[in-house]
Structures are given as C-alpha cells and as structure tokens.
Wavefront OBJ file of the C-alpha trace (Angstrom):
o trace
v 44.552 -50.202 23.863
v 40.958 -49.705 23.931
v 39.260 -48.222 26.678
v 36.176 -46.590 27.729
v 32.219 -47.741 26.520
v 33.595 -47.585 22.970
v 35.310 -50.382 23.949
v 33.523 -52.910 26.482
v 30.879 -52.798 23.232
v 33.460 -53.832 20.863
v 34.875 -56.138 23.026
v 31.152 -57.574 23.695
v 30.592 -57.537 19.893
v 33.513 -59.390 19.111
v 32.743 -62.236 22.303
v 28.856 -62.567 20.652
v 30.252 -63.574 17.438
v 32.874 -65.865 19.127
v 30.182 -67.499 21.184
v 27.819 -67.717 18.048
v 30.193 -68.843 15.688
v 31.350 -71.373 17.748
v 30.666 -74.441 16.297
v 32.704 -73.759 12.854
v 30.258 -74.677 9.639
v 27.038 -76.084 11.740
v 23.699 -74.682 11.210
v 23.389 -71.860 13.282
v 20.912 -72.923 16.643
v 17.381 -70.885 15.987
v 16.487 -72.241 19.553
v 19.332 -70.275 20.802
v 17.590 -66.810 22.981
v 19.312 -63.870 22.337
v 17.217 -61.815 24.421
v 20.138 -60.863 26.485
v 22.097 -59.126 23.206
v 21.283 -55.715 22.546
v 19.850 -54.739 18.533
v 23.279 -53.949 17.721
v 24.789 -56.936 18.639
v 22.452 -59.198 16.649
v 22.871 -57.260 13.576
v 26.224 -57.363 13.704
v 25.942 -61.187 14.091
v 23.774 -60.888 11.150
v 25.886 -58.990 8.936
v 29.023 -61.551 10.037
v 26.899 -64.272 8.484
v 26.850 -62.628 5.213
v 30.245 -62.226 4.861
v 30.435 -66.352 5.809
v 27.837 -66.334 2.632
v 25.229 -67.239 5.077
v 22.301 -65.272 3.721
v 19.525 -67.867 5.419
v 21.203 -67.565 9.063
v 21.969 -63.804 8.196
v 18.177 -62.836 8.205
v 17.672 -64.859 10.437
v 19.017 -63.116 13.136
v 17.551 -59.639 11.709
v 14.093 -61.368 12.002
v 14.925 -62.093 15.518
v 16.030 -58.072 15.950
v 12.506 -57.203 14.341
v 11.141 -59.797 16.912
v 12.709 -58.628 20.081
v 13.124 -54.877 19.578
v 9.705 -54.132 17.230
v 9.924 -50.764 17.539
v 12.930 -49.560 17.573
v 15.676 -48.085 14.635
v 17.601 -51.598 14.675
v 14.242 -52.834 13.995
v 13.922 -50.769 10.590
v 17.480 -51.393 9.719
v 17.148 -55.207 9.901
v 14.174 -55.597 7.763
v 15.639 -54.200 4.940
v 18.736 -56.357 5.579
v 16.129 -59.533 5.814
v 14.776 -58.089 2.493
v 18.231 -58.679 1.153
v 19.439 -61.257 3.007
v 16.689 -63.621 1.850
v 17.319 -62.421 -1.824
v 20.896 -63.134 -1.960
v 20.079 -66.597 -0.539
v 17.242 -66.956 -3.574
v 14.315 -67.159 -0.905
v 11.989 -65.087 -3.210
v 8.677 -65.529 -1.171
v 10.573 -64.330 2.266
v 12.110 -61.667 0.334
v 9.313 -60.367 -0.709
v 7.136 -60.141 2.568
v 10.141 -58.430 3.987
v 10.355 -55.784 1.355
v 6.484 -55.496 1.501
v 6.832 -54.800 5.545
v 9.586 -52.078 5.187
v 6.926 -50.641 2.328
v 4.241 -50.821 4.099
v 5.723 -50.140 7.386
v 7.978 -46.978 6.280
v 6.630 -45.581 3.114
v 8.502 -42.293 3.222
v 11.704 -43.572 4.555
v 14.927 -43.377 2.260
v 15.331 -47.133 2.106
v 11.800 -47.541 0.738
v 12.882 -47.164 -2.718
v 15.211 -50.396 -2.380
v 12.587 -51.995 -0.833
v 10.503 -51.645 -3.836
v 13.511 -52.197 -6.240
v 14.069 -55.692 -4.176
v 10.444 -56.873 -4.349
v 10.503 -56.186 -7.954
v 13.800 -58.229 -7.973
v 12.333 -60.859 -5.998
v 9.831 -61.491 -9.367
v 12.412 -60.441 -12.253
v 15.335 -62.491 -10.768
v 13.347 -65.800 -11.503
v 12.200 -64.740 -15.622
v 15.261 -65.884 -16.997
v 13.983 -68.607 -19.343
v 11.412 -68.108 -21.784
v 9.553 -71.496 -21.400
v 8.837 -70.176 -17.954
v 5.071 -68.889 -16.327
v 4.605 -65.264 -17.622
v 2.980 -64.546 -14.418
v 6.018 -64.223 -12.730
v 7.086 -61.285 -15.603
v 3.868 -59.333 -15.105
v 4.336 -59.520 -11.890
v 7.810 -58.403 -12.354
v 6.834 -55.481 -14.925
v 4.111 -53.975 -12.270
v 6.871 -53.721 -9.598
v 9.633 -52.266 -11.526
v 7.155 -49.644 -12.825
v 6.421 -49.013 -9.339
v 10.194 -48.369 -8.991
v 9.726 -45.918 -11.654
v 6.386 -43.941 -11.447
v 7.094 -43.702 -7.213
v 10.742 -43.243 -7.082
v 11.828 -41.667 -10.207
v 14.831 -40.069 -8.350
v 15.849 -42.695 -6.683
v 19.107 -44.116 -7.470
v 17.000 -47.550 -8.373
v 15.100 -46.002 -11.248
v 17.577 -46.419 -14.194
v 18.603 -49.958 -13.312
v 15.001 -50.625 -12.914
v 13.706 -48.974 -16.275
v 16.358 -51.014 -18.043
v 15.064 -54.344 -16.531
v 11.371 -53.104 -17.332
v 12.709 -53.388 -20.983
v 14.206 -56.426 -20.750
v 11.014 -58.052 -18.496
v 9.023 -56.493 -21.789
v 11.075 -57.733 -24.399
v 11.014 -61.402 -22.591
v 6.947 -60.893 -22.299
v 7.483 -60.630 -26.715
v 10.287 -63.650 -26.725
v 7.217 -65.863 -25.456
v 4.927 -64.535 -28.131
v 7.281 -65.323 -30.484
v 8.234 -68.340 -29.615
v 4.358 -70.086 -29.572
v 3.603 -68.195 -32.629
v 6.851 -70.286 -34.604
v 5.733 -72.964 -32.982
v 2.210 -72.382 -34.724
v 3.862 -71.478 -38.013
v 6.174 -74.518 -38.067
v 3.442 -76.821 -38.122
v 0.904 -74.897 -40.649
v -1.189 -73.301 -38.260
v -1.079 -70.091 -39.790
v -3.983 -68.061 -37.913
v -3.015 -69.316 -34.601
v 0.176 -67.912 -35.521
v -1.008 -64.786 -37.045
v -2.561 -63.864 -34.093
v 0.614 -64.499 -31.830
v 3.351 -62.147 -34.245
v -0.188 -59.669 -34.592
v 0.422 -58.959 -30.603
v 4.021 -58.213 -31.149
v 3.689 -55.767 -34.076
v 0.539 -53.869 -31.659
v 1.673 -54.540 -28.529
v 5.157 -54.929 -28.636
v 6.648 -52.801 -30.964
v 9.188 -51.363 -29.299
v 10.855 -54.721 -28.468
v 13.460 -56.422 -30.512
v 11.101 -58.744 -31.996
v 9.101 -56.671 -33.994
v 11.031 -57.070 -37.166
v 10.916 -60.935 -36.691
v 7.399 -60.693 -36.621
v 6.462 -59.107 -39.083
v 8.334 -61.249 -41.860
v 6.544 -64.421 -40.074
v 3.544 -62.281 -41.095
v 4.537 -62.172 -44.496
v 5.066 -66.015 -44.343
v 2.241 -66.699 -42.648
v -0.059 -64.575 -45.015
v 1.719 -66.109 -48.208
v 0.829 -69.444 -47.022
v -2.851 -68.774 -46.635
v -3.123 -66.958 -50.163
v -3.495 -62.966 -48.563
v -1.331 -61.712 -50.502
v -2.335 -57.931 -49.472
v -1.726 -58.514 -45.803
v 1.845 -60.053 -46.733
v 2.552 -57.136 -48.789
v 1.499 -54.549 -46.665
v 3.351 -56.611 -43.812
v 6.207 -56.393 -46.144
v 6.105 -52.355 -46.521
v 6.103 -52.138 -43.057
v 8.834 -53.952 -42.503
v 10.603 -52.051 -45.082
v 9.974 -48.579 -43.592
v 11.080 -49.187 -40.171
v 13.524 -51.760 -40.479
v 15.171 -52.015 -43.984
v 18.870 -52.498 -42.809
v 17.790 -55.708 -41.127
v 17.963 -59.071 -42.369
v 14.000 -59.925 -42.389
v 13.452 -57.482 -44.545
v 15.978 -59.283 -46.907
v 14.248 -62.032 -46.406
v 10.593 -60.768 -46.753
v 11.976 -58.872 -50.274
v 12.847 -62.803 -51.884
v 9.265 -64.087 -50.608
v 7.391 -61.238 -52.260
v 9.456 -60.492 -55.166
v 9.307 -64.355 -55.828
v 5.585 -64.377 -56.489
v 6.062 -60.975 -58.572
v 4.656 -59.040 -55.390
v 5.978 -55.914 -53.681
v 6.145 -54.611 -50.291
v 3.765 -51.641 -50.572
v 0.187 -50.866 -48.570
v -2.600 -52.966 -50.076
v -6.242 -53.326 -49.055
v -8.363 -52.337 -45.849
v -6.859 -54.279 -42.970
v -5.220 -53.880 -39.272
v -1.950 -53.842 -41.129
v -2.777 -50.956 -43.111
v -3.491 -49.055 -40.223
v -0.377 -49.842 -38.964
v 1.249 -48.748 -41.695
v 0.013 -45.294 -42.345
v 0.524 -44.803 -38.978
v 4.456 -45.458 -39.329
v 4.513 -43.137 -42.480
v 2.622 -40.553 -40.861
v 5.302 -40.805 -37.257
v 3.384 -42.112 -35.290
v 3.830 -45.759 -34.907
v 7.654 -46.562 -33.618
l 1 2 3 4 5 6 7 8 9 10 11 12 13 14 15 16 17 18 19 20 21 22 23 24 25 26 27 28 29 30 31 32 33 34 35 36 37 38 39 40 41 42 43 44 45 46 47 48 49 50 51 52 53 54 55 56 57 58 59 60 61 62 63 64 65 66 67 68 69 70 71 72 73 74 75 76 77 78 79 80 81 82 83 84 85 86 87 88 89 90 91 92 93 94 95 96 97 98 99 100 101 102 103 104 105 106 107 108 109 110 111 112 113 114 115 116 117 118 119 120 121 122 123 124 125 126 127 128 129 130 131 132 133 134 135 136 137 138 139 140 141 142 143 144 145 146 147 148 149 150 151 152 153 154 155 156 157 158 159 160 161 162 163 164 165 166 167 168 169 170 171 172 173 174 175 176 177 178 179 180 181 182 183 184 185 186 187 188 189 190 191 192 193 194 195 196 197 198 199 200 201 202 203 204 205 206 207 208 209 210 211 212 213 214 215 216 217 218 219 220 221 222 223 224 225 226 227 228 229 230 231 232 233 234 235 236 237 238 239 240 241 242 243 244 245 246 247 248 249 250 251 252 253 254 255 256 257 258 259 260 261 262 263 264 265 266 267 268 269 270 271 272 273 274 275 276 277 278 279 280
C-alpha cells in the first residue's frame, strides 16, 4: 500500500500520464496548459514520451518545463533532455539551440560536456555521405574539438576524438573523390592540386597512400617524370606493404624509372621530411 506524500505524488504522476496519454497514438495537444503540473510532473510526462519513441512530443513538454519554471533545477534538467530529445528525433537545428542554451546558460555544470558532445553530434550525425556540403563537417570538426580541448576528462572526449578522425578522414574522402574525378577525364593539374592537399594536409588520413600513386599517374601523364618519381619514393617509405605502392612500382619501372627523390619540388620537401621523422 502506498501511503504518505511519497505517495499522493506517485499517484498524481501516474493520473498526469493517464490524462495525457489519453487519446492512444494522437498527436499530443500543444494547446493543452499544464500550468497546474508541477516541473516534475511534466518531465516525467516527457520522459514517458520517449519510451513511446516520441522524441518531438518528449521535448516538447521539457520546453514547456523551461517555459513555466525558468529558473528552477527542473528547468536545467529539461534542457538537456530537449537537447536530446530533439536529436533522437533528427531535429538538428532544435537540437542544437538547446545544447547551445545549456552551454551558454551553465558553462561549469557537469552536463555541459554532453551538451557540447550533442551540438557537435547535431553537425557530425548528418556527414554521412561524401557527395554532401563540407560545411556541415567543419562545422562538425570545430565542435568535437571543442569536446576535446574543453572537456578532455569528460567521459565524451574519446568517443569524440574518434569521430574527429573520422569527420577528418571524410573532409580527405571529398578531396579524393573530385581529384579522380579530375584525373578520369585528363585534367591532370586540377587533379594534382586536389591529391597535393591530401599528402599536406591530410596525411594522417587513410587516403594518403591513394594519393600519392594518383600523383604518380597524374605526373606520368603530363611528362614530370621527377615529381612521379619522387611521389613514388614517398610512397615507398611510408607505405610499402600497401597495394599503391605495387601499383606505383609497375608505372615507374615500366618507363625504366625508379621511385627515388628527384629534382627541387614540394614533393621533395615532403620527402626528406619523412626520411628525416618528421612527416607521418
């Protein structure tokens, strides 16, 4: 048996979400006042709707507990649970402001370090194809390192290092992509300059080996043969088990070349760099 204030407000919890949840699947009524409920009672309400998988109604009703009850705990609570609420429901933009609020709201608080980690969400969680804006990865890359730098003890900053590589390495994936595009129809210095910014830029990414046989194509097509070489002796220091360099061995070795440092160029700096440790 319950008894006692314990349980008039369980009772009183449990009549809310009868009352509310009411009318079965319906949209939940936004005209609906709730004035009369007390913090606890909403977010309650709001956490029953994401168990229903109801992430829009869900923050809802903790937007109505920032609403009614500004300035008190519930208040802080709930906009961190809008902040997620609107993320599992894929309403970026909303999520976003939220998390920004709690941020700016409660810097020093222990939840601001999710807050962060879900803005930064909020841009990575739409990056997954390659074709896409990059703007949204930058984006992406500049909150996650925020994650990082700010809250480097957080329990956020591992999961949010690893998708700082992965944002990175898709930022390369687009270079790559319009630079074969460039190479497959004989536009070899638009391309050169494409695989260039992944060998300087990206060269900690996946793609660097990749790029630097395209160099080796791309240099062997426009007759500089001591940029293709030295491409070629690069990609032989740092990545001889891989299959490029297999590849970049029968271009060169074809036109009686080798891969070995030749001439005066960007390469070459690149390359005595790598011999010398301090390039990869």
């Amino acid at each position: 048996m319950i008894g006692g204030r314990s349980g008039v407000k369980t009772i009183g919890a449990f009549i809310l979400m009868a009352a509310l949840a009411a009318c079965g699947n319906a949209p939940v009524d936004r005209s609906q006042k709730l004035d009369g409920y007390t913090p606890e009672q909403i977010y309650e309400r709001g956490e029953f709707e994401l168990t229903r998988g109801r992430a829009g109604d869900a923050a809802w009703y903790f937007s109505e507990i920032e609403r009614l009850y500004p300035y008190s705990s519930w208040a802080k609570r709930a906009l961190i649970m809008q902040a997620f609420s609107y993320h599992k429901g894929q309403d970026y933009p909303e999520s976003r402001a939220a998390a920004q609020r709690y941020i700016d709201f409660y810097p020093t608080d222990e939840d601001a370090a999710y807050a962060q980690y879900l803005l930064a969400l909020s841009y990575y969680d739409q990056i997954d194809e390659v074709g896409r804006d990059q703007g949204l990865t930058f984006q992406a890359l500049q909150a996650l390192r925020t994650v990082i730098e700010v809250y480097p003890d957080s329990e956020y900053a591992t999961s949010a290092m690893l998708k700082f590589d992965l944002a990175f390495d898709h930022l390369a994936a687009k270079e790559m992509e319009v630079g074969r595009y460039y190479l497959r129809h004989k536009q070899y210095a638009a391309a050169i300059n494409r695989f260039r910014v992944v060998v300087e830029d990206f060269q900690t990414t996946t793609h660097t080996a990749e790029a630097l046989h395209r160099l080796v194509e791309a240099y062997l097509s426009l007759g500089l043969v001591n940029e293709a070489q030295t491409a070629g002796a690069i990609l032989g220091y740092n990545y001889q088990s891989s299959e490029w360099y297999q590849d970049s061995y029968k271009l060169l070795t074809a036109r009686g070349l080798k891969m070995r440092d030749m001439g005066n160029n960007w390469l070459s700096q690149i390359y005595r760099q790598s011999v010398q440790g301090k390039w990869l």
